[in-house]
PAVO-569519 format. One record per residue (C-alpha): z, y, x. Coordinates in Angstrom, 2 decimals. Each point is the difference from the previous one (the first is absolute). Layout:
<lolos>
[lolo [Z, Y, X]]
...
</lolos>
This chain:
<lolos>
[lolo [-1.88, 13.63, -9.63]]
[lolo [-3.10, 1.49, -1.05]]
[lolo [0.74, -0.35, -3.54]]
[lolo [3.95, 1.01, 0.19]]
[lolo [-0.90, 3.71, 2.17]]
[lolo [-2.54, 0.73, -2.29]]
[lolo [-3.48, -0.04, 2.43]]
[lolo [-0.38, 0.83, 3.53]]
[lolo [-1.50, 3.01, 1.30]]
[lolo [0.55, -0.57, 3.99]]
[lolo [0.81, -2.98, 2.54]]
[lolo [2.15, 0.98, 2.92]]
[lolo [0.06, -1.55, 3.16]]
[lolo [2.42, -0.24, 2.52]]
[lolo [-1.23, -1.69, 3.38]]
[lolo [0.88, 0.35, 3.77]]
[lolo [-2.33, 1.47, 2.82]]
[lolo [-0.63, -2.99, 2.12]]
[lolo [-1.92, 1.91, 2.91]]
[lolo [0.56, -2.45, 2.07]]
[lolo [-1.50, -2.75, -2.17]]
[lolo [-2.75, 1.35, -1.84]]
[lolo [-0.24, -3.19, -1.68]]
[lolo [2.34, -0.13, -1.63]]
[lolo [-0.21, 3.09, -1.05]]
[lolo [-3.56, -1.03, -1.67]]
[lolo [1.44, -2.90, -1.76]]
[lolo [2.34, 2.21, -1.18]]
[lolo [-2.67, 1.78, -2.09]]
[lolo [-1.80, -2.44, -0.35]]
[lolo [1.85, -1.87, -2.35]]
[lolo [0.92, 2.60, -2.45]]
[lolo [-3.89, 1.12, -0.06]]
[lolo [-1.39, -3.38, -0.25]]
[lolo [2.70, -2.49, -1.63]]
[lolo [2.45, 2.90, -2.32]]
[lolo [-2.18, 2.50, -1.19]]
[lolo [-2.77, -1.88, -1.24]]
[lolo [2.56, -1.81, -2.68]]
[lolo [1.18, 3.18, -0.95]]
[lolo [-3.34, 2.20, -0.28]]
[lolo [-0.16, -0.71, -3.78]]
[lolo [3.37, 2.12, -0.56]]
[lolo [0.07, 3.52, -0.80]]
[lolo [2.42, 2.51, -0.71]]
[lolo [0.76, 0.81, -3.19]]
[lolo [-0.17, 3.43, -1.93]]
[lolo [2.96, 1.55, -0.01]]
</lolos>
């Protein structure tokens, strides 16, 4: 995908508000901090 859009410049996230379990809610950023971004740190957008 990287390759075919030419770079990317932002991630967007879309998640829920789980007040009532905050736990979730962690794990929820958790794993795009911990397990997504770090195999996608190396990519940067390109020059227009």
């Amino acid at each position: 995908m990287y390759e075919e859009v030419g770079g990317f410049g932002s991630l967007l996230l879309f998640w829920f508000d789980y007040g009532k379990i905050p736990q979730m809610w962690r794990e929820s950023m958790r794993i795009p901090a911990k397990e997504a971004m770090p195999k996608v740190a190396h990519l940067a957008p390109r020059a227009a």
